[in-house]
C-alpha positions as CSV (number, residue, x, y, z in Angstrom):
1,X,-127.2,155.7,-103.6
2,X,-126.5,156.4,-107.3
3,X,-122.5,157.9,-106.1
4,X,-122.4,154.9,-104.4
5,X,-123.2,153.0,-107.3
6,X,-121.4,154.9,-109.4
7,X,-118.0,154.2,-107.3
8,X,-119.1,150.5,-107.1
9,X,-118.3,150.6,-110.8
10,X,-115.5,152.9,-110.7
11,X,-113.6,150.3,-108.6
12,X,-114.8,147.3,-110.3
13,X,-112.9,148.7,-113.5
14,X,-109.9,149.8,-111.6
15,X,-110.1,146.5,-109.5
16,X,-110.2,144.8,-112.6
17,X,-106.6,146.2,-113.5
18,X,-105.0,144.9,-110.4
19,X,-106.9,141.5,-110.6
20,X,-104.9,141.0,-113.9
21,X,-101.6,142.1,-112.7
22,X,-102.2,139.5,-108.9
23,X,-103.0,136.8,-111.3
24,X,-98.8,136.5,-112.3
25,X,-98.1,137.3,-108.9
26,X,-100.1,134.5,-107.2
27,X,-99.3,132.3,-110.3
28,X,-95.4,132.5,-109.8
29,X,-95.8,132.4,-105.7
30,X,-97.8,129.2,-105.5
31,X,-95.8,127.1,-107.8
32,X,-92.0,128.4,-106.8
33,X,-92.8,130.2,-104.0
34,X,-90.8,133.7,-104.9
35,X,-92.2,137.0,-105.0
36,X,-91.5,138.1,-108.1
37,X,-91.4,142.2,-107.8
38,X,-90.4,142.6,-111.1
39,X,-93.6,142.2,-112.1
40,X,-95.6,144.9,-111.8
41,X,-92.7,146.6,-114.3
42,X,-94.0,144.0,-116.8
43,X,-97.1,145.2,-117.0
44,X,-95.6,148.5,-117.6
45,X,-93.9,147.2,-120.0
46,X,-97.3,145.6,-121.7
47,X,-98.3,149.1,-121.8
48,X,-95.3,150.2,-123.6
49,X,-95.6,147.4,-126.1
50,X,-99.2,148.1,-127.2
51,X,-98.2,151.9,-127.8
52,X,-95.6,150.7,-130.2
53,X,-97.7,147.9,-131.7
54,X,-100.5,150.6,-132.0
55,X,-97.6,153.1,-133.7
56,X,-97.1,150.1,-135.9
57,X,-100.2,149.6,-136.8
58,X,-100.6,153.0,-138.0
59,X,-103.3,154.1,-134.8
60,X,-103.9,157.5,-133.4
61,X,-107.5,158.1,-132.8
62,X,-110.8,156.1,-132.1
63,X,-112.1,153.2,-134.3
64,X,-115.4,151.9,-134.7
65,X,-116.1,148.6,-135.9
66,X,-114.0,145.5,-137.5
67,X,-111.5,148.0,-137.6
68,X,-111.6,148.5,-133.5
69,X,-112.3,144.9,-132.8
70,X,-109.2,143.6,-135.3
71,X,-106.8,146.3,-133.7
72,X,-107.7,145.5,-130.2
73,X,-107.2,141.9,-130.5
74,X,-104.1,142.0,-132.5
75,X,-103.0,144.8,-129.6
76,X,-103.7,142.6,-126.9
77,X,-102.4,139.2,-128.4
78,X,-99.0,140.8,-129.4
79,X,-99.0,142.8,-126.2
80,X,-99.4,139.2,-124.4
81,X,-97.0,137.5,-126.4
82,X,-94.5,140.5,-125.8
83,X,-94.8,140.6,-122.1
84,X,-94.9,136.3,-121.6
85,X,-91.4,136.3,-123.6
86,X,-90.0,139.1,-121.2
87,X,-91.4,137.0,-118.1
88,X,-89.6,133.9,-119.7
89,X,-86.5,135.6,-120.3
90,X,-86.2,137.0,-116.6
91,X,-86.9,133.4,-115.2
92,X,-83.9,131.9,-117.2
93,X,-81.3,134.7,-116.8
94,X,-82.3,135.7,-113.4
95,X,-84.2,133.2,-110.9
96,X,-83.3,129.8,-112.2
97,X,-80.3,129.2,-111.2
98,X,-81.3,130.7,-107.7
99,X,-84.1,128.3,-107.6
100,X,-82.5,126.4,-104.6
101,X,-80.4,129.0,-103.3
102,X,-82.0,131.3,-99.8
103,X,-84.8,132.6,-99.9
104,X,-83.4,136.8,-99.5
105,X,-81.1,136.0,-102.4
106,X,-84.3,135.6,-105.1
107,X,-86.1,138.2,-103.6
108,X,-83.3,140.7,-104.1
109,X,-82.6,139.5,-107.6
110,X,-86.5,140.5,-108.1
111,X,-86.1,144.0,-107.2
112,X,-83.0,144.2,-109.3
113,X,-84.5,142.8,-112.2
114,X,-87.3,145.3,-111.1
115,X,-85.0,148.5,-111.4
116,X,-83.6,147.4,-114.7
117,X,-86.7,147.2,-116.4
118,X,-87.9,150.3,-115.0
119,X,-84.4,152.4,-116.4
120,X,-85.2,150.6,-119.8
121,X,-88.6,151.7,-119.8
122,X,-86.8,155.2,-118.5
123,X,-84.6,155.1,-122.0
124,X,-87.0,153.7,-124.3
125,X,-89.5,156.4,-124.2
126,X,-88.2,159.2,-121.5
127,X,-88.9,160.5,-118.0
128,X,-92.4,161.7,-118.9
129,X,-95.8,160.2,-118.8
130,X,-96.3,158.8,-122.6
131,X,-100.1,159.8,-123.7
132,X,-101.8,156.6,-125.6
133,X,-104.1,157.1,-128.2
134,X,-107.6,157.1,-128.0
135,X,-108.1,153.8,-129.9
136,X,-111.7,152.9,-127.9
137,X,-114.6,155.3,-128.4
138,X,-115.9,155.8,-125.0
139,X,-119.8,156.5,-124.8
140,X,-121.7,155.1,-121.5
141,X,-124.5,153.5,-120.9
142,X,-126.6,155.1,-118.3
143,X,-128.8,152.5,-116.4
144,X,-130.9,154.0,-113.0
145,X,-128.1,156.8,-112.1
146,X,-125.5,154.9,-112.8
147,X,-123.0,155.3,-115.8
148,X,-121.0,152.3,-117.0
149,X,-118.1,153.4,-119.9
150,X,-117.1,151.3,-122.7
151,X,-113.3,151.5,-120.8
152,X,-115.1,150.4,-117.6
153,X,-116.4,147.5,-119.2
154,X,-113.4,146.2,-121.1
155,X,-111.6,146.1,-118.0
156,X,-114.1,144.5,-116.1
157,X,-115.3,141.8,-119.1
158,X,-111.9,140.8,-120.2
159,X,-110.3,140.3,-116.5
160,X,-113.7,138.1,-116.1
161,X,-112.7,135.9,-119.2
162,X,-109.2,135.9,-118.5
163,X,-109.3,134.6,-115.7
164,X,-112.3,132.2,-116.6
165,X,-110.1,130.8,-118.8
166,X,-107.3,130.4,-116.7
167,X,-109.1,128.6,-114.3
168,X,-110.1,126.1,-116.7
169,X,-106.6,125.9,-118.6
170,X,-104.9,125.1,-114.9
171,X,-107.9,122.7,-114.0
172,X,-107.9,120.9,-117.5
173,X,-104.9,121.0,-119.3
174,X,-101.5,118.7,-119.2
175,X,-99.6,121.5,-118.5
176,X,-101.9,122.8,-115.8
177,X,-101.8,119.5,-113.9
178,X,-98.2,119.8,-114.2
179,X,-98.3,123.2,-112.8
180,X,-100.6,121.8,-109.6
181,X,-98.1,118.9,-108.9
182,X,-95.2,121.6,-109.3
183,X,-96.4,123.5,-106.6
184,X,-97.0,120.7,-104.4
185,X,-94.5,119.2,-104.6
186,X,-91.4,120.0,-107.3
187,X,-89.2,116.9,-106.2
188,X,-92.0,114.2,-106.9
189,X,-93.3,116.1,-109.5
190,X,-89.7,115.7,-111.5
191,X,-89.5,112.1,-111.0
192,X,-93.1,111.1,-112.3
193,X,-91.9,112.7,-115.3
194,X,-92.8,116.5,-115.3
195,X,-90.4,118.8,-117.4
196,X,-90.5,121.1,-114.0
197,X,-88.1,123.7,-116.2
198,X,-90.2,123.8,-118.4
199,X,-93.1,124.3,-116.3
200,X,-91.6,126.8,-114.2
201,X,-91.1,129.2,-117.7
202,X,-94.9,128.7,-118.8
203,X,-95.9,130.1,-115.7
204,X,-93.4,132.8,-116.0
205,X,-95.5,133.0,-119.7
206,X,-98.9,133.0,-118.8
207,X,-98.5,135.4,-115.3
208,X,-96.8,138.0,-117.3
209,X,-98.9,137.3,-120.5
210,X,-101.6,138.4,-118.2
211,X,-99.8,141.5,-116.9
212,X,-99.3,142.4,-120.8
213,X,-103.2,142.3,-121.2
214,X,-103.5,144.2,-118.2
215,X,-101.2,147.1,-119.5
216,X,-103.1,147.7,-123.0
217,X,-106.0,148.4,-120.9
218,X,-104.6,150.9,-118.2
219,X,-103.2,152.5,-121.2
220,X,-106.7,152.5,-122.3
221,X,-108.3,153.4,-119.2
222,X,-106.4,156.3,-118.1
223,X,-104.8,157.6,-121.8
224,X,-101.7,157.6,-120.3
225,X,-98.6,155.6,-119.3
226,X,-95.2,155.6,-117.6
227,X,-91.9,154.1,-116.9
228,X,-92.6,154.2,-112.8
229,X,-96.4,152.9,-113.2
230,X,-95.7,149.6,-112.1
231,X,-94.3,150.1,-109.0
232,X,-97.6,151.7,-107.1
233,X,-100.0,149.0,-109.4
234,X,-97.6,146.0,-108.6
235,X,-97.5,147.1,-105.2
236,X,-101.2,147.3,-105.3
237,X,-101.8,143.9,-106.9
238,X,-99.5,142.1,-104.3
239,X,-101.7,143.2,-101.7
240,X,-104.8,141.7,-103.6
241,X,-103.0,138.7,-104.1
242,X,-102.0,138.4,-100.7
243,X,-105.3,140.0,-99.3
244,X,-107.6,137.3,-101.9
245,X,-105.0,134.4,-100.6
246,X,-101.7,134.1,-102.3
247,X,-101.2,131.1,-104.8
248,X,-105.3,131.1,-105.6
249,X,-106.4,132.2,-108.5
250,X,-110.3,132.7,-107.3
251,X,-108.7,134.8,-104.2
252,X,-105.8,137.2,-107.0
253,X,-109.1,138.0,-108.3
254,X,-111.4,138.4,-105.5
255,X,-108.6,141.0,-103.9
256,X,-108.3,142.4,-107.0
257,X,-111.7,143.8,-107.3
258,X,-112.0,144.3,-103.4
259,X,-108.5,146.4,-103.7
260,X,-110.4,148.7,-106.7
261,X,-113.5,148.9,-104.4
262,X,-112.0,150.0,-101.0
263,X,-109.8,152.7,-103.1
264,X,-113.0,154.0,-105.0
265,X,-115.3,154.0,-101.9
266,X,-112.1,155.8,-99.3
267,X,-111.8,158.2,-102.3
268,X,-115.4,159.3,-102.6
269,X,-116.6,158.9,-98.9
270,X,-113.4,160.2,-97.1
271,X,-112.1,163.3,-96.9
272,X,-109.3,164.2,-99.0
273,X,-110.3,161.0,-99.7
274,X,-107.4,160.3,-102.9
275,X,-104.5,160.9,-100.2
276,X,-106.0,158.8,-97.8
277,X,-107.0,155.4,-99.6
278,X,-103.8,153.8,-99.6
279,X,-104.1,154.1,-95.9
280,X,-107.4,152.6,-95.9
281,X,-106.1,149.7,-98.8
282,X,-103.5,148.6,-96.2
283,X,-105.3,149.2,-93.2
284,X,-107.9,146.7,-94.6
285,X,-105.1,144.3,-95.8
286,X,-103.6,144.2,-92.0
287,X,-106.8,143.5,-90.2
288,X,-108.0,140.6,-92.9
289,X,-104.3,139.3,-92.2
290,X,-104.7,139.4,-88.5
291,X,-108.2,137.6,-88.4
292,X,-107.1,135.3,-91.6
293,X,-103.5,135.0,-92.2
294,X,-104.2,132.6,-95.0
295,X,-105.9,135.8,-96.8
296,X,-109.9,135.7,-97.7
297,X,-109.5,132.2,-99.9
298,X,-106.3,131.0,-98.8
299,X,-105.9,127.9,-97.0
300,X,-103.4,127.4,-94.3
301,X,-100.4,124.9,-95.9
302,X,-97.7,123.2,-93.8
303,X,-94.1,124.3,-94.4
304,X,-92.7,122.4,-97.7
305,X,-89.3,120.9,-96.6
């Protein structure tokens, strides 16, 4: 029972990681409807970012203290900021003026915009993984078997208040009312008023604010990043987007965490368990899908014409 426990947690932490990244997914599907594949390379990128701002900063081993807390916000914010100005960028120069054009065309433009960022990455800091500095001091807390890391708990806390707070901004806020009458409908949103441009490129922000969040702590979590990360974690937090219910924010994070738990559990209980849990991820995605095409919160929408 304490393995099991212990892999409960495991994939909680990692789960946490691709709850982050399916929140900009499932943000940017449910109000324009395109899968943006470029993101998952953002959140690289947020990884990227908080090495340098880290190198800035004068970082290269653990802190303890006001020193850790100051440099971990300051990390993250920046890290945010960085990634949300990227996500901006590419929905200006890339997908606006496609807005209205066929669906394929968008999606291709994606996995361009998806390649370029990755050769950037490629030239900015090389080939190789990138080793990130051990800026958290990692002692556990051991509570009935079970082991629960300082790295495990970041991840799992700050996804939790990330997306807390999302909830409320999109529930609450001007903007997020605009965002909700966006996605329903873009046309009658425009004429009662709503800048839908400029709605459109906060989205853009926020989703790949979040993904810049999510890459200081996979730098974090496994001390290392690297220009061709986000393809296998994007790919991974589409399917928990898709899997929680795509355009919900409640379900991006519920597949999240269900995505981290399946791979933990496949890996420990199966054999050769690490080559096999993609097979199980998907496996699980294509039977939820055939029972609930909707995904586990999703609801079943009408066709927008």
């Amino acid at each position: 029972m304490d393995v099991f426990l212990q892999q409960v947690v495991n994939g909680l932490s990692l789960g946490a990681i691709y709850a982050l990244i399916a929140l900009g997914y499932t943000m940017v599907y449910g109000v324009v409807e395109l899968i943006n594949f470029a993101h998952g390379d953002v959140y690289t990128l947020g990884s990227f970012f908080s090495l340098a701002i880290l190198a800035a900063l004068g970082v290269s081993g653990e802190l303890h203290g006001a020193a850790l807390l100051g440099v971990v916000v300051v990390t993250v914010l920046a890290a945010m900021l960085l990634c949300g100005i990227v996500g901006v960028l590419i929905e200006r120069l890339a997908y606006r003026r496609l807005r209205n054009a066929p669906r394929l065309a968008p999606l291709i433009t994606a996995i361009g915009m998806s390649f370029i960022l990755e050769n950037v990455m490629q030239l900015w800091r090389g080939p190789s993984p990138v080793p990130f500095p051990p800026v958290i001091p990692n002692p556990g807390v051991t509570l009935g078997g079970v082991t629960v890391t300082t790295k495990e708990g970041l991840a799992i806390v700050l996804a939790l208040g990330l997306m807390v707070a999302l909830q409320l901004f999109i529930a609450n806020s001007k903007l997020g009312k605009a965002m909700r009458a966006t996605a329903q409908d873009r046309e009658a949103a425009q004429l009662m008023g709503i800048n839908v441009n400029t709605t459109i490129a906060a989205t853009f922000l926020i989703g790949s604010a979040l993904a810049g969040a999510a890459g200081f702590v996979s730098g974090v979590y496994y001390g290392t990043t690297w220009f061709f990360n986000g393809f296998q974690a994007g790919l991974k937090a589409f399917t928990a987007a898709v899997l929680g219910g795509i355009g919900n924010i409640a379900g991006a994070m519920l597949g999240g965490f269900s995505i981290g738990l399946i791979e933990a559990i496949a890996t420990q209980y199966i054999p050769a368990g690490a080559q096999w849990s993609n097979v199980v991820v998907f496996s699980v995605l294509v039977l939820v899908l055939i029972f609930r095409p909707s995904g586990l919160l999703g609801e079943a929408l009408p066709d927008k014409v």
